[in-house]
TIKOL-962886 format. One line per 3 residues: number of its first residue (from 1); their letters; for each residue y, x, z of C-alpha. Coordinates in pm, whole numbers, plus 50000, padded with zeros to 5 digits. Example, Ala and Ser with C-alpha at 12.3 -4.5 7.8 and 13.67 -1.06 7.14 Angstrom:
REM TIKOL-962886
1> AS> 49550/51230/50780  49894/51367/50714 $
REM end
This chain:
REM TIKOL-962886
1> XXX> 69933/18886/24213  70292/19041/24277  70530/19047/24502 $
4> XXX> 70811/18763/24394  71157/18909/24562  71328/19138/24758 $
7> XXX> 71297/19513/24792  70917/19529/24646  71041/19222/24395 $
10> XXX> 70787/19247/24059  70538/19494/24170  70175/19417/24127 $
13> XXX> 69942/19409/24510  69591/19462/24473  69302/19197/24553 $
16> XXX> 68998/19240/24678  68696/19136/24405  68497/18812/24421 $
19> XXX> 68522/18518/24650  68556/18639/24995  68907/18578/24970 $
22> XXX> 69155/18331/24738  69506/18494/24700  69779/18239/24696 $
25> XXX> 69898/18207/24321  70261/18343/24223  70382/18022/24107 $
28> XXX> 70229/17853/24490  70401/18138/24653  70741/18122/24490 $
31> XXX> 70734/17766/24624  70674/17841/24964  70897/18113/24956 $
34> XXX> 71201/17884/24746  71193/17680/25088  71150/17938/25394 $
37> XXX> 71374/18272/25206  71708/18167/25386  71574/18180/25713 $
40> XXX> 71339/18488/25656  71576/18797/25737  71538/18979/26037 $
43> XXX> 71208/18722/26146  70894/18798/26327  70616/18646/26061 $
46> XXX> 70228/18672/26166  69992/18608/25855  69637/18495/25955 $
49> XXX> 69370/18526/25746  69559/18729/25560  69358/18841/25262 $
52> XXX> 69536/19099/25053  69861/19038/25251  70070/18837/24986 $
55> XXX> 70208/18671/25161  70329/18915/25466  70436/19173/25240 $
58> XXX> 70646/18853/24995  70829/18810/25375  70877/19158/25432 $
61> XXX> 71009/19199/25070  71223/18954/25161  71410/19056/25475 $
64> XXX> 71147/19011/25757  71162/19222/26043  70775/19295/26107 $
67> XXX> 70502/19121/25965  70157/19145/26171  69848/19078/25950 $
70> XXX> 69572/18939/26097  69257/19018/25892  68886/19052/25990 $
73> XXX> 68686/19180/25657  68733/19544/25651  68737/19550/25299 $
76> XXX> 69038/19298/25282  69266/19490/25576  69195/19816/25352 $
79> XXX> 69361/19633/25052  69656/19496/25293  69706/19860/25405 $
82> XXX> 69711/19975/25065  69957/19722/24966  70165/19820/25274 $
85> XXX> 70184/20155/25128  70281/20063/24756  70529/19840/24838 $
88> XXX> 70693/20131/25094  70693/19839/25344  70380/20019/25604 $
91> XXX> 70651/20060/25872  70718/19735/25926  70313/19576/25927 $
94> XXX> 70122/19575/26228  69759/19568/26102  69465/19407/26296 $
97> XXX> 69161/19372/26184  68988/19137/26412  68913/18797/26467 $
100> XXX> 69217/18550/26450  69139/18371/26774  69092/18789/26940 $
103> XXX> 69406/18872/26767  69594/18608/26922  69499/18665/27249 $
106> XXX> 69569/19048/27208  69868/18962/27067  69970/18720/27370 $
109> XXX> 70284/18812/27602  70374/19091/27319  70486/18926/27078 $
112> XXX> 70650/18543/26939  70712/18498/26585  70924/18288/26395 $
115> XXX> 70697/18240/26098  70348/18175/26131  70173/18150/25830 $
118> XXX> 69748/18109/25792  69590/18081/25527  69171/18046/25662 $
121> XXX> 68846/17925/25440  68899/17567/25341  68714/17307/25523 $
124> XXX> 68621/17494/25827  68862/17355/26097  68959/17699/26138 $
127> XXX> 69329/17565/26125  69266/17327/26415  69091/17612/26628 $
130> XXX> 69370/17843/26580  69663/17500/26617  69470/17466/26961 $
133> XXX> 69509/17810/27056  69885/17810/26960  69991/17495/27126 $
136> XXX> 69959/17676/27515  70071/18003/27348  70355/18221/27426 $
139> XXX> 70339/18310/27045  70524/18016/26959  70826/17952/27086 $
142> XXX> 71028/17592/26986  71211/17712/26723  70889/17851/26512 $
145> XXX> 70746/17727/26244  70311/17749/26148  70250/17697/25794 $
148> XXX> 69939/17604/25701  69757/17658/25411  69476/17391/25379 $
151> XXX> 69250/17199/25099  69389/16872/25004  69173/16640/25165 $
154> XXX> 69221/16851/25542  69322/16597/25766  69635/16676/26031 $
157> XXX> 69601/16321/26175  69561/16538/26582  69910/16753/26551 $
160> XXX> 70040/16505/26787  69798/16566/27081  69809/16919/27052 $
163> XXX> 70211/16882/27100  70306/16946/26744  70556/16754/26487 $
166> XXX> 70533/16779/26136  70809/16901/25961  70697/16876/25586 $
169> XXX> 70399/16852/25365  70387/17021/24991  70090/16900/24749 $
172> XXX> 69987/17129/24467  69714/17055/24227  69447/17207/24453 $
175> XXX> 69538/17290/24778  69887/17198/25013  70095/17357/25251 $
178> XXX> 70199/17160/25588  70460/17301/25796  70479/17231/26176 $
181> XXX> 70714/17286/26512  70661/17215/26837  70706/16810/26909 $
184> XXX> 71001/16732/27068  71253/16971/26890  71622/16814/26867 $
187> XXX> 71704/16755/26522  72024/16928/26410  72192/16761/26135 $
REM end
């Protein structure tokens, strides 16, 4: 895994061994990245389950602000930290390595982000728990977007009743990405 563009653009992150945590591919992460980089500089981005950190540091490579990466395996936020410090980009993470759902609520009245990206194990409903959490949260404000990194077959069919609109939907081969905003958002075209 590497970082794509920007200021840490080619160099390699570390991972952490095994399963306990699936790094979003290059070629997955260049896509996601293709569609978000305009609006990236000078954002607040929060990365949930962030694993290694891929994709916090790929935003703060790319202009971000501050990235905050929420992490709770030990293990993992030492690798994120690490990567912070390779990629010379540890001044602008916030590391916290805690439970999303704790992290959020620390978090709360601190902080609202323009990107918010999660990335949790596949075919938990963790997405839903933490899409409840952020639909009465000051964290989001109407102009943010939560990306979601989910198995295929994850069903979004309750967005609406939690207040949210979906903006797009990306298939891979294996996994997607759905991007959502707060319902009700006027349209600019």
């Amino acid at each position: 895994m590497r970082v794509i563009a920007g200021s840490a653009r080619s160099l390699k992150l570390k991972t952490l061994e095994g399963i306990d945590t699936r790094p979003t591919t290059d070629r997955i992460k260049e896509t996601l990245f293709n569609m978000i980089a305009p609006y990236l500089y000078d954002c607040e981005f929060l990365d949930l389950f962030a694993g290694s950190g891929g994709i916090g540091i790929e935003a703060l490579s790319r202009g971000a602000k501050e990235a905050v990466f929420v992490e709770k395996n030990p293990k993992a936020m030492e690798c994120i930290k690490e990567n912070l410090k390779f990629t010379r980009l540890e001044k602008k993470g916030i590391t916290l390595t805690k439970d999303v759902l704790n992290a959020l609520y620390q978090l709360e009245g601190d902080k609202v982000f323009d990107y918010i990206f999660m990335d949790p194990p596949y075919d938990q409903e963790l997405e839903k728990q933490v899409l409840k959490y952020l639909a009465g949260s000051s964290l989001v404000y109407e102009d943010t977007v939560i990306i979601v990194e989910a198995s295929l077959n994850t069903d979004f069919s309750y967005i609406g009743e939690l207040g949210f609109s979906l903006i797009k939907e990306k298939r891979y081969k294996t996994n997607k990405h759905v991007f959502l905003e707060k319902a009700g958002k006027e349209e600019i075209c």
